[in-house]
C-alpha positions in Angstrom: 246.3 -75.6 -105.5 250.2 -76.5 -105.6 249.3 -78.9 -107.7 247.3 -76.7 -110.2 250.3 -74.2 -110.6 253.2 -75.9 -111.2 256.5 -74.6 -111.6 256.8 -72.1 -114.3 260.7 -73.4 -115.4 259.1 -76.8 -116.8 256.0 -74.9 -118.5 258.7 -72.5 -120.3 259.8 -75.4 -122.3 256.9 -75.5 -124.2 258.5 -72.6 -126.2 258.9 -72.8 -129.7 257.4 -76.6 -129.9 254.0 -75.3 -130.8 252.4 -76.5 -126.9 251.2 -74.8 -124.5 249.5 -74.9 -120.9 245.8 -73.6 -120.5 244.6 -72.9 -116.8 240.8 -74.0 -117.2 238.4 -72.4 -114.7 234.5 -72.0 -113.7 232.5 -68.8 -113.9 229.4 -70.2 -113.2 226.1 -70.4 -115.3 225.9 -68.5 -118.0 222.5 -66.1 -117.1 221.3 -65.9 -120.7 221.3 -70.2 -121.8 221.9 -71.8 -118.1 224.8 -74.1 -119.6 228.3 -73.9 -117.6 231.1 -73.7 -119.7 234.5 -74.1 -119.2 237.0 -71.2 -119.4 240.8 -70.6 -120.3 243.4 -68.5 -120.4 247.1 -69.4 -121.1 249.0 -70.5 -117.5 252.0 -68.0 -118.6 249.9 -65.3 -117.8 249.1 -66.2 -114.2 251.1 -65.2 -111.7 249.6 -67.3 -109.0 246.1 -68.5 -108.0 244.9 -68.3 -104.5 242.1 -68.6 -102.2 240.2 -65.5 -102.6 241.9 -62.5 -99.9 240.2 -59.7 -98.3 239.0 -57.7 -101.2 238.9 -53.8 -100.3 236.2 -51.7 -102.3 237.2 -48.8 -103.7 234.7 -45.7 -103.7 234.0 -45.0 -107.9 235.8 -48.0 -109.0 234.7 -49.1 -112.8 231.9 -51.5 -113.3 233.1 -55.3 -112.5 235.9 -53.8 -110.4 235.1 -55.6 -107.1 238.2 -53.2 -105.1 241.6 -53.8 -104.5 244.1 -56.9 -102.9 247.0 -56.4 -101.2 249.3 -59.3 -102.9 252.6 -59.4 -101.1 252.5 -55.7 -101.0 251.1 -55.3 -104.3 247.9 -53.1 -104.4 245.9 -54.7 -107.8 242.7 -54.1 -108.9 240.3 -57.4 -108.7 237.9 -57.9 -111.7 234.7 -60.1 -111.0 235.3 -62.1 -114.1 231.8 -64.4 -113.9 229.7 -60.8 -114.1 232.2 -59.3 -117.2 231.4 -62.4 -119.3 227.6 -62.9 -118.1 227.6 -65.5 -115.7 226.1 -65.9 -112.5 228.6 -67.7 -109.9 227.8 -69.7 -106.6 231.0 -67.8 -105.2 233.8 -66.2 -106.2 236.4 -68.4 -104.5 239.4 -68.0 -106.0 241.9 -65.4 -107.0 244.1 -65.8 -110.4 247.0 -62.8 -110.4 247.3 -62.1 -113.8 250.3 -59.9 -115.9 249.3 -58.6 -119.4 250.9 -55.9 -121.2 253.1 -54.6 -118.3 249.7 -54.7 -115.5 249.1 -56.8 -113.3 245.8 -57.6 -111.6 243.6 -60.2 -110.2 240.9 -61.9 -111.9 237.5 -63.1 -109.4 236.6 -66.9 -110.6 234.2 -69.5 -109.2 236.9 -72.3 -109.2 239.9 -73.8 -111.0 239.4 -77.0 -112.4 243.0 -78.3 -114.1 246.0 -77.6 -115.9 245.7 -79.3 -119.7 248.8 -79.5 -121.5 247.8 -79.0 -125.8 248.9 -78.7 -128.8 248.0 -75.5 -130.5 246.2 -77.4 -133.3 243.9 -77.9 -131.1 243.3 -74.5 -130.7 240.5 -72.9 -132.9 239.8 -69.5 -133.7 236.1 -68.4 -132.6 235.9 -65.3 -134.9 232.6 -65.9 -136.9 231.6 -68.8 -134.0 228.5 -67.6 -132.2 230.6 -67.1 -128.8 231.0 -63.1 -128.9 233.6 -60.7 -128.4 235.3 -61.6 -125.6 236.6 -65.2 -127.0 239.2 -65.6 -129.3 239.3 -68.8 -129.5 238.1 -72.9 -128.6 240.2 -75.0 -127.4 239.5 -79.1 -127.5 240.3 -80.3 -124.4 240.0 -83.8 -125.3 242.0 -86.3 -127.7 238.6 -86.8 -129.2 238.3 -83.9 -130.9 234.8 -84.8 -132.3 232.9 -85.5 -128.9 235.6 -83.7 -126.2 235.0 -80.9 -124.2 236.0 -77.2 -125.4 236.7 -74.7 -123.5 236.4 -70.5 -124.2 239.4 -69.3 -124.3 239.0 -65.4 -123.2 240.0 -62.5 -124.8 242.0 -60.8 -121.6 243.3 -57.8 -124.1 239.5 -56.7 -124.8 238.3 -57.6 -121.3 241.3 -55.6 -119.9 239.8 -52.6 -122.4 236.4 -52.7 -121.3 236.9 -52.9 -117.8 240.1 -50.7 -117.1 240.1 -48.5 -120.1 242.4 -45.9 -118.2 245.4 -48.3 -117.3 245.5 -49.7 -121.3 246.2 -47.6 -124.5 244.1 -47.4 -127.3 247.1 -47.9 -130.0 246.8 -44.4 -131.4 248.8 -42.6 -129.1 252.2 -42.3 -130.6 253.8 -39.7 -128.6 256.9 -39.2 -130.8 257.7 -38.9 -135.1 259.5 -42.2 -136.4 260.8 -42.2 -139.4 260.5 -45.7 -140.9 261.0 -46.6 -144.5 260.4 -50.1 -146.5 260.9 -51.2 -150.1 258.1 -49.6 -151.9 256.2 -52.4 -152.9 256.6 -54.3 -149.8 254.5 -54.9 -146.6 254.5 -55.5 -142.9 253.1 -58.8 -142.3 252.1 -59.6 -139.1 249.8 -62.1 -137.2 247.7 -62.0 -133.6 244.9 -63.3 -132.7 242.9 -61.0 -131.0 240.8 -58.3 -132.9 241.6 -55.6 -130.3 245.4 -56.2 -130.7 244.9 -56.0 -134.5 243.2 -52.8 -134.4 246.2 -51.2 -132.2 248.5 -52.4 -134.6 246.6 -51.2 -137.5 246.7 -47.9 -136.0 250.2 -47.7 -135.3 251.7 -49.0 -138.6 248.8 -45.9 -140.2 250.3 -43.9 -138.2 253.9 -44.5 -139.3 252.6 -44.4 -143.1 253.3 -49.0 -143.6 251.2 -50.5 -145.4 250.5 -54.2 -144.0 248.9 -57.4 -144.4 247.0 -58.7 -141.6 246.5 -62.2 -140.7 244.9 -63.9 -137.2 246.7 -67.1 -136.8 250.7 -68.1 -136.9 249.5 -70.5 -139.6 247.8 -68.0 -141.2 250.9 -66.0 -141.4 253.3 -69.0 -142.8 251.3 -69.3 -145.4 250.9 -65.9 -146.7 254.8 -65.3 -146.3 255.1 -68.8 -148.6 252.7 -67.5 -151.1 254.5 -63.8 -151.3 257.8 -65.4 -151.3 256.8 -67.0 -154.1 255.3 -63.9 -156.2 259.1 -62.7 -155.3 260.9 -65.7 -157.2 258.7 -65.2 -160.2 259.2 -61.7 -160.2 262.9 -62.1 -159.9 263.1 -59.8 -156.7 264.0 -60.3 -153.3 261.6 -61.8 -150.7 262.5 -58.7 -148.7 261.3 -56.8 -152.0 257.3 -58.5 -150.7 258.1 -58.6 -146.9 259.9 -55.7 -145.2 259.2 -58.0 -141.4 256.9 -59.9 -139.9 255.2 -59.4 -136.9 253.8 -62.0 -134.8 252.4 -62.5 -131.5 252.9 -65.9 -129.4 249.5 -66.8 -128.4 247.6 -68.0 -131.3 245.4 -70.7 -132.7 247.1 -73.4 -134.9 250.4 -72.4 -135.1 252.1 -70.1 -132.1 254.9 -67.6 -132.7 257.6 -68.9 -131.5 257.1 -71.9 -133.9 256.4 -69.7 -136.9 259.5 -67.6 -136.2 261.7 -70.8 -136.1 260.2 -71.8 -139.2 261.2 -68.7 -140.6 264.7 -68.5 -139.6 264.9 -72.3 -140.3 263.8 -71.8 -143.9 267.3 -70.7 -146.4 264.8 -68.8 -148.5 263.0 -66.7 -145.8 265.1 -66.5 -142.6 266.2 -63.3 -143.9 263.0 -61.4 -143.2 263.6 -59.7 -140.2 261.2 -60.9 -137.5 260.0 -59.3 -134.0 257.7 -60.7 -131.5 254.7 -58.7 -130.2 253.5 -59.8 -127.5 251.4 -59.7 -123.7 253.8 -62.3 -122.5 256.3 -60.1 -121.6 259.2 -61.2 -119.1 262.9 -62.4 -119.8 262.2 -66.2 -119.9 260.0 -65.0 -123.1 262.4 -62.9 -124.2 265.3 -65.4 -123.9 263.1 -67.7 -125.5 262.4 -65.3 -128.4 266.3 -65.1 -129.2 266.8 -69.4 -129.1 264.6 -69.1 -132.1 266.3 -66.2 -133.7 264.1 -63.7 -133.7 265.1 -60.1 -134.5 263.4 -58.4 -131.7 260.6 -58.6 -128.7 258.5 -55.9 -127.8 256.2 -56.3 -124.7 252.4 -54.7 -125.7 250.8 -52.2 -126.0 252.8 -49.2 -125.9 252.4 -47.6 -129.2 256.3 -45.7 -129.0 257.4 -49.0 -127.9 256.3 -51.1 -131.4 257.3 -47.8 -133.5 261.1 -48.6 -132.6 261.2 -52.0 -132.8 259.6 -52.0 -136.3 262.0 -49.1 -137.5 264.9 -51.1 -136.0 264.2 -54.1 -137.4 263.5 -53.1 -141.0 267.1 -50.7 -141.1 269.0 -53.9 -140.4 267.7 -56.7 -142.0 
């Protein structure tokens, strides 16, 4: 296992050069086709994997909620992971500690199978693939990216929503009035790759009365800023005049955030579009990464009040 998990201070230097690390895992075979597929999800958001502890049930816990672990004197909630995404597993034999969005909990797997270092290239989107909800995207686990193995990379926001609905908000719960203002004519542009997160984000900037542009990959993003930048210069405006910020979170197909902001703040013509990271990797290594590529802010998700203030923040001083 030490040798699965390596030491998080020589993954964190993957920021901002468009690489990550993805833990790949068994769940067992699938119950519907019989195939056993490989599974992901990004090492920065484990904790630590472990043999499987002494797993307390809990009276009424949600479906899928197996009980609770006691993790060096952390009571979490464990999550039979092969039964959420419809497989069928010989045993649930290992434990990976997960933290998203402030909560930490465990995550019931069949076994871990490696640590692949990739580019995010590599990295597809599975929105209109025939892999359902709780995938957001594939990742090619091999060089040959014709004949290589993929593996699903899991939605952990939506699973998170569907199985522990009261420890996650919904995004519409803004608790206090924010006044925020932009440039008529301009837009929040911001970029994540899972649906649920867009829909939460969508809700807030309704809320606050932004209009926005919504895009699903850092790439994605880039290009759109480019192509709005450029309607500025014809114009004669201001490319703040299109783009009041952008929005981005880190995790994402093709191009990550921490490599679109530096492209941002790198470009003379855009770096002066104010940009805050949104995102489940929350922690001061990501936030001390977030400011080595100049980004305006970091806000940790979800928390509705949270994102408010860090848009209205960032748009009064840009």
């Amino acid at each position: 296992m030490d040798s699965v998990l390596r030491d998080v201070d020589e993954r964190s230097q993957l920021a901002g050069t468009n690489k990550f690390e993805l833990l790949v895992f068994c769940l067992g075979t699938d119950i519907s086709g019989g195939g056993r597929e490989a599974f992901g999800i990004n090492v920065f958001k484990v904790r630590e994997a472990l043999v499987m502890p002494k797993i307390t049930p809990m009276p009424g816990a949600p479906e899928h909620v197996l009980g609770v672990a006691n993790i060096r004197g952390q009571i979490i909630p464990v999550i039979d992971l092969p039964a959420v995404v419809g497989c069928r597993a010989e045993g649930l034999n290992i434990l990976l500690v997960t933290e998203y969005e402030r909560s930490v909990q465990g995550f019931a797997v069949e076994d871990v199978d490696e640590i692949v270092r990739l580019d995010w290239s590599r990295v597809l989107s599975a929105e209109g693939a025939a892999v359902g909800g709780l995938v957001t995207s594939l990742a090619r686990l091999d060089a040959d990216t014709a004949n290589g193995r993929l593996a699903l990379v899991l939605d952990v926001e939506h699973i998170l929503r569907q199985v522990l609905p009261a420890r996650f908000k919904s995004g519409d719960e803004l608790s206090s009035q924010h006044a925020v203002s932009i440039p008529s004519g301009s837009v929040i542009l911001y970029a994540d790759d899972s649906a649920v997160a867009r829909n939460q984000i969508e809700k807030t900037l309704r809320s606050l009365g932004l209009p926005f542009i919504g895009t699903k990959t850092g790439k994605e993003a880039w290009e759109r800023l480019q192509q709005l930048a450029s309607d500025a210069r014809r114009e004669g405006r201001k490319v703040t005049d299109k783009v009041a910020m952008v929005l981005t979170d880190l995790e994402m197909p093709e191009m990550d955030g921490f490599t679109l902001t530096r492209q941002i703040k790198e470009n003379e013509n855009l770096r002066v579009v104010p940009v805050v990271i949104h995102s489940s990797l929350s922690g001061s290594a990501n936030e001390a990464h977030a400011r080595s590529v100049r980004a305006d802010g970091f806000v940790a998700k979800f928390l509705p009040d949270d994102l408010a203030r860090a848009v209205a923040q960032a748009v009064q001083h840009r």
